[in-house]
C-alpha positions in Angstrom: 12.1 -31.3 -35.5 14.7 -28.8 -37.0 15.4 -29.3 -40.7 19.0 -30.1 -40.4 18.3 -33.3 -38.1 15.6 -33.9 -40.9 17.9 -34.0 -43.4 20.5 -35.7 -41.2 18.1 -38.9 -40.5 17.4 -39.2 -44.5 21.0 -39.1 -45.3 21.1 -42.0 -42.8 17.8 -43.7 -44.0 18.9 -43.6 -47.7 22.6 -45.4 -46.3 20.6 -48.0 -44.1 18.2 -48.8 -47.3 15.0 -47.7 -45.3 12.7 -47.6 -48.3 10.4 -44.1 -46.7 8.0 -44.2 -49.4 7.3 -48.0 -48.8 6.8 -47.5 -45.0 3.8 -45.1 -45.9 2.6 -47.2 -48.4 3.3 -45.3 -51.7 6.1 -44.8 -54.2 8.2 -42.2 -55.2 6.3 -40.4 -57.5 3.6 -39.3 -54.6 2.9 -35.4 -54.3 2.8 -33.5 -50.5 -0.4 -33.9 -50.0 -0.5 -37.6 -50.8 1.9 -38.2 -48.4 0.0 -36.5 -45.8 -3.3 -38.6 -46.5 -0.7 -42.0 -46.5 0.5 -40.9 -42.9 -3.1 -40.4 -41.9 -4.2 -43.9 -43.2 -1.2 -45.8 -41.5 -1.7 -43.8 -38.4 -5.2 -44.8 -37.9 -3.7 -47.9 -37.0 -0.2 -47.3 -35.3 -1.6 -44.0 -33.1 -1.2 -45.3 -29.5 -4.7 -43.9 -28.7 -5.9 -46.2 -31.7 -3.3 -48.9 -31.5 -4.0 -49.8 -27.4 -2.1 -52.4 -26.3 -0.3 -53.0 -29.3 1.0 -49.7 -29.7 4.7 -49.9 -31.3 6.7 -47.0 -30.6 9.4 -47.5 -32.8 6.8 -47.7 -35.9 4.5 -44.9 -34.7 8.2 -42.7 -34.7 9.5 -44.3 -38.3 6.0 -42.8 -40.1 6.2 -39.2 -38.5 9.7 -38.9 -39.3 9.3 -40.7 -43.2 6.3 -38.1 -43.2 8.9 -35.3 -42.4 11.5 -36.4 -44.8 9.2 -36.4 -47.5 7.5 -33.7 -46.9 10.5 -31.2 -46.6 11.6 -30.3 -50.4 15.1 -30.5 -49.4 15.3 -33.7 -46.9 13.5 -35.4 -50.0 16.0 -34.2 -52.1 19.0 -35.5 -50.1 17.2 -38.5 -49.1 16.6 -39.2 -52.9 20.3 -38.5 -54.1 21.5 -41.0 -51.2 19.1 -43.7 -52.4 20.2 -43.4 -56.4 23.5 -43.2 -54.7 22.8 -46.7 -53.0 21.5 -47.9 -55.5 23.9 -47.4 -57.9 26.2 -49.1 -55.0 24.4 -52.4 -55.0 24.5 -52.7 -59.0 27.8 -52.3 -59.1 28.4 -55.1 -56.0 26.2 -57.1 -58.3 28.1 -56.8 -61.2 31.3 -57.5 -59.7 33.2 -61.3 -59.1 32.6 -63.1 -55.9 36.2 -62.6 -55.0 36.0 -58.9 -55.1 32.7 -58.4 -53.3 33.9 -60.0 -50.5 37.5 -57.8 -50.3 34.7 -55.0 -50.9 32.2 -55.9 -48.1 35.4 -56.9 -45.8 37.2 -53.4 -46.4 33.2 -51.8 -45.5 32.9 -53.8 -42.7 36.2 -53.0 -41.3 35.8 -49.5 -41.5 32.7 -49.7 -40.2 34.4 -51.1 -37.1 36.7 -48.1 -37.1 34.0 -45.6 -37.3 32.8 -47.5 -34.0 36.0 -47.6 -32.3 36.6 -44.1 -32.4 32.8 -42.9 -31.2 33.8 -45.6 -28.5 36.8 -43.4 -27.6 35.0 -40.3 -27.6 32.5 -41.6 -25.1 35.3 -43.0 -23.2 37.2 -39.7 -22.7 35.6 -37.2 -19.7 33.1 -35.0 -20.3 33.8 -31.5 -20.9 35.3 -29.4 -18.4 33.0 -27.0 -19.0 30.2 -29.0 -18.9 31.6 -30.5 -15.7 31.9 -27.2 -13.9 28.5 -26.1 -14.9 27.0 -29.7 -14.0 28.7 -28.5 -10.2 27.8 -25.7 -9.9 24.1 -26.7 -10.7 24.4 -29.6 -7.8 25.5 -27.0 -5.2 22.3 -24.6 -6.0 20.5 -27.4 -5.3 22.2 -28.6 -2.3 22.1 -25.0 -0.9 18.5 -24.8 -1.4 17.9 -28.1 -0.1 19.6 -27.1 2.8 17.4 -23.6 3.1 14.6 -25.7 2.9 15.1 -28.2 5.8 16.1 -25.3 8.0 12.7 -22.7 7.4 10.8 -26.3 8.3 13.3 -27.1 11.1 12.4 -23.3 12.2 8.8 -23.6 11.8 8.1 -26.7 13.6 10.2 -25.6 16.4 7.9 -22.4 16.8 4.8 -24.4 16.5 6.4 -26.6 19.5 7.0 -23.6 21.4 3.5 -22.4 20.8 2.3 -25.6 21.9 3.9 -25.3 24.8 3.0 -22.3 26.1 -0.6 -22.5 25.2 -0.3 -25.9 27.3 1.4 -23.5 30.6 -1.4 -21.0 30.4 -3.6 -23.5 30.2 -2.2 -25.1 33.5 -1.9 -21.9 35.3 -5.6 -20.7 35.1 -6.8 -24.5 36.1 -4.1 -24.0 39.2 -4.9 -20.2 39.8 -8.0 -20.6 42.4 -5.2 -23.2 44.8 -2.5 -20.8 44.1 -1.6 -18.4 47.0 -1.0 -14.0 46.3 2.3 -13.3 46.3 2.5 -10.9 49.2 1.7 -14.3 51.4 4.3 -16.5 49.9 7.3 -17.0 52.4 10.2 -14.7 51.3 12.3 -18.5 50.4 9.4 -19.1 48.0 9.0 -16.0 45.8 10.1 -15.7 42.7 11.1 -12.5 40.9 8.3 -12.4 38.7 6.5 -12.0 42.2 8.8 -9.4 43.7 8.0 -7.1 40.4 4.2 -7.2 40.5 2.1 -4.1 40.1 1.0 -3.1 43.8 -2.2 -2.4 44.8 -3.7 0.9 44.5 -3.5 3.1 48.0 -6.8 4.7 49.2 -5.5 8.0 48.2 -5.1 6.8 44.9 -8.7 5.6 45.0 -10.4 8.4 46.5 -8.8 10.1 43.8 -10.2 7.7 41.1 -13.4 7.9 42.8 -13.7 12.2 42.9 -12.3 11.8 38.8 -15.5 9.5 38.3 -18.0 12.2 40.3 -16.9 14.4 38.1 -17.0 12.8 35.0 -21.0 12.1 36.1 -21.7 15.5 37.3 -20.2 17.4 33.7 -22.4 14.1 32.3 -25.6 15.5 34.2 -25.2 19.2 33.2 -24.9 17.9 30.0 -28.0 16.1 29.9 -29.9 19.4 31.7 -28.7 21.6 29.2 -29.6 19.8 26.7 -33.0 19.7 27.9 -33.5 23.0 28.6 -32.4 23.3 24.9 -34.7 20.9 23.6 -37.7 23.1 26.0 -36.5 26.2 24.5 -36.9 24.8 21.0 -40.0 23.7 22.3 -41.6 26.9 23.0 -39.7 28.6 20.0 -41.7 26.2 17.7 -44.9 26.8 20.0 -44.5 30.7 19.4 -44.4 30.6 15.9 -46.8 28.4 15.2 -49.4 30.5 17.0 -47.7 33.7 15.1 -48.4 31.5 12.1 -52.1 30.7 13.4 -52.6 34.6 13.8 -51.4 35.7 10.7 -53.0 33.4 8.4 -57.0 33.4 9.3 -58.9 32.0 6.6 -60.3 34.6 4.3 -64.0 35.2 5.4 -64.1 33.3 8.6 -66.8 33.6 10.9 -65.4 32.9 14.1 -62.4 34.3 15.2 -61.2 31.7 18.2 -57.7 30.0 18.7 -59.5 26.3 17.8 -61.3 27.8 14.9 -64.6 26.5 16.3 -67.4 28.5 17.5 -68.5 30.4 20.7 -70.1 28.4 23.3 -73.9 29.2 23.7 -73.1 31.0 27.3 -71.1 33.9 25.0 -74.7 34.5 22.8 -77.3 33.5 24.6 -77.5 36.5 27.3 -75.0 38.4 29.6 -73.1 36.4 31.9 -72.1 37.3 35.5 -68.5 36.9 36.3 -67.4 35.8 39.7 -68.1 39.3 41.5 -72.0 38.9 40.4 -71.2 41.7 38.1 -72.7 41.1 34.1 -70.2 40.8 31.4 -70.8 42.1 28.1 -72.7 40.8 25.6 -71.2 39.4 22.3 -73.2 39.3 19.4 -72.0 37.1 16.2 -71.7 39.1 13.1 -74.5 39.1 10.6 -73.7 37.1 7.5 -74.8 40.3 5.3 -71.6 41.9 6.0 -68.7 41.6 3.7 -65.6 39.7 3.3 -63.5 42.4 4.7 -65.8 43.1 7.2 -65.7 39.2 8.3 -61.8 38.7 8.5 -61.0 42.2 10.6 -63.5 40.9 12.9 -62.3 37.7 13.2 -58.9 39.3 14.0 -59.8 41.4 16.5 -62.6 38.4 18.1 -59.1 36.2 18.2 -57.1 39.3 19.8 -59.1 39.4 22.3 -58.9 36.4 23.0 -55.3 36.2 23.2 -55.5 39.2 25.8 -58.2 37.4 28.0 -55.7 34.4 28.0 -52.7 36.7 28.7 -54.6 38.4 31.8 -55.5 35.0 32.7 -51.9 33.9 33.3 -50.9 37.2 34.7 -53.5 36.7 37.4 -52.5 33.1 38.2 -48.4 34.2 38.9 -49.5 37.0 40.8 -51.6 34.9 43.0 -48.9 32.4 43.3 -46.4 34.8 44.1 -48.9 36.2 46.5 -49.1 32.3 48.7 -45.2 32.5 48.8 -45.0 35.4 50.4 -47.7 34.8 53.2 -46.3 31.8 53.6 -43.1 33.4 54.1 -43.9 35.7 56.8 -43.4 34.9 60.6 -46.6 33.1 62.1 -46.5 36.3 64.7 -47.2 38.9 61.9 -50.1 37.2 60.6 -52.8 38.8 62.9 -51.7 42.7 62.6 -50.3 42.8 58.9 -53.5 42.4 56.8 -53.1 40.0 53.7 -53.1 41.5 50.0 -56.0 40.9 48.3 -56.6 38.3 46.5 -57.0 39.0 42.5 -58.6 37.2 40.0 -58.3 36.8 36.3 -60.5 38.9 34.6 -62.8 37.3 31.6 -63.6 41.0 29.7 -60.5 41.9 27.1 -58.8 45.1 28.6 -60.1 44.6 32.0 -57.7 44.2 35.1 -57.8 41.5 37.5 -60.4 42.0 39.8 -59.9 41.7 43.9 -61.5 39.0 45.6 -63.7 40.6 48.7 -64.7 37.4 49.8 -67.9 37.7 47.9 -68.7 35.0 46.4 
């Protein structure tokens, strides 16, 4: 509460006769902080949260604002003045003749009658213009909102109806859609315009034309696919070239045997010569003696695995050229078979350096 209504309601206190200090239970000579613990004691029982059903407003609101009074320096001090003041008042009533207190007590009552009259006449006269116009003005914010308001939810539910309704038509016209005739074979009296302005049908131009765009589209999908597996082949062999580089150049130091597996020479290789296909004997290879050195060891082993390499080589050579050979008797008119002799056959020859050998039909 602002101190000037403070001091306002002990002003009128002290003219009423409320005794404050007697309402909290002390006297007049009690400190702040006795005051406070008064307030605390009497509220034990007048709080509405202790009070209950008995709870008296009016009491509950006489004790905080006694507690304010007397707790502000200067709404004591007023409050105090007013009392002596009152005091002071009734002695002298006291003191005076029965005659005189009553012309005393008429003359206050009278212009306590007065005072009344004219807060009667204020309250009687209009409010304040001012007041007035600002009261209006508030009402029509409010009126105009109002009105907003009931128009946005007239708007909205009329959307939602709309909704509703055509989710209700769709819904009818795919249930009717299997009865329902094309509009080409509706009579001419029962098309509508929504008919009349229907996309028409693709011609069989415009469909071969879809169909060659599509043919396309796979074919460039196809050569796609090729491509990329010839790419992934040549990777293939790429990777399959270096890693027999790799294989070649990195023998381990002091192997014995110099073959692409790494494993040894069959027995047939050591044991003896060996006749190739012609009857005529191939050389013999002889393993290395483990006396020899390192160095020894590893050129050996280079050259045993180069030579393999070649045989392999000459191997292949002799396969295409026998292959190529077939195409091109099979090629040739069935009338020159009997007086153009046939090239000789060739086979792959197992000695490194060798060439292929002719097949004389010896076997």
């Amino acid at each position: 509460m602002p101190q000037e209504d403070i001091v306002a309601y002990a002003r009128d206190a002290a003219g009423r006769g409320v005794d404050l200090f007697a309402l909290l239970g002390t006297d007049s000579t009690a400190t702040e902080a006795e005051i406070r613990r008064a307030f605390r004691r009497k509220a034990l029982t007048a709080h509405p949260d202790k009070a209950g059903k008995s709870y008296d407003p009016a009491l509950y609101e006489g004790l905080e604002r006694a507690r304010d009074v007397l707790v502000d320096p200067t709404a004591r001090e007023a409050y105090d003045s007013c009392m002596r003041a009152a005091l002071q008042k009734k002695m002298q009533l006291e003191q005076m003749s029965e005659r005189r207190r009553q012309l005393v007590e008429d003359l206050e009552r009278r212009e306590e009658e007065a005072r009344r009259a004219r807060h009667g006449d204020s309250k009687s006269r209009g409010p304040d213009p001012e007041r007035a116009a600002m009261a209006a003005r508030g009402r029509a914010k409010l009126e105009e909102w109002m009105r907003l308001r009931r128009e946005a939810e007239r708007e909205a539910e009329e959307r939602e109806r709309l909704a509703r309704g055509e989710e209700v038509a769709t819904a009818a016209s795919t249930d009717n859609k299997p009865s329902q005739t094309s509009a080409e074979d509706q009579p001419a009296a029962f098309r509508t315009p929504q008919d009349d302005h229907r996309t028409p049908s693709p011609t069989a131009e415009e469909l071969d034309n879809r169909i060659a765009e599509l043919e396309g589209r796979l074919k460039e999908a196809q050569q796609h696919k090729a491509i990329k597996r010839e790419r992934k082949a040549e990777e293939k062999r790429d990777r399959a070239e270096k890693k027999a580089k790799k294989a070649e150049t990195t023998l381990p130091r002091g192997s014995r045997w110099a073959s692409a597996s790494g494993s040894p020479p069959s027995p047939s290789t050591t044991a003896g010569p060996r006749a190739d296909e012609d009857g005529r004997p191939q050389p013999v290879t002889t393993p290395p003696s483990s006396g020899q050195t390192s160095t020894g060891g590893v050129s050996r082993a280079r050259d045993g695995f180069a030579s393999v390499m070649a045989r392999l080589r000459a191997a292949q050579a002799a396969r295409n050229e026998e292959r190529r050979s077939r195409a091109e008797a099979e090629r040739r008119p069935l009338a020159d078979e009997d007086t153009v002799p046939k090239p000789p056959e060739t086979r792959p020859s197992t000695s490194p350096g060798l060439p292929p050998v002719p097949n004389d039909g010896v076997n």
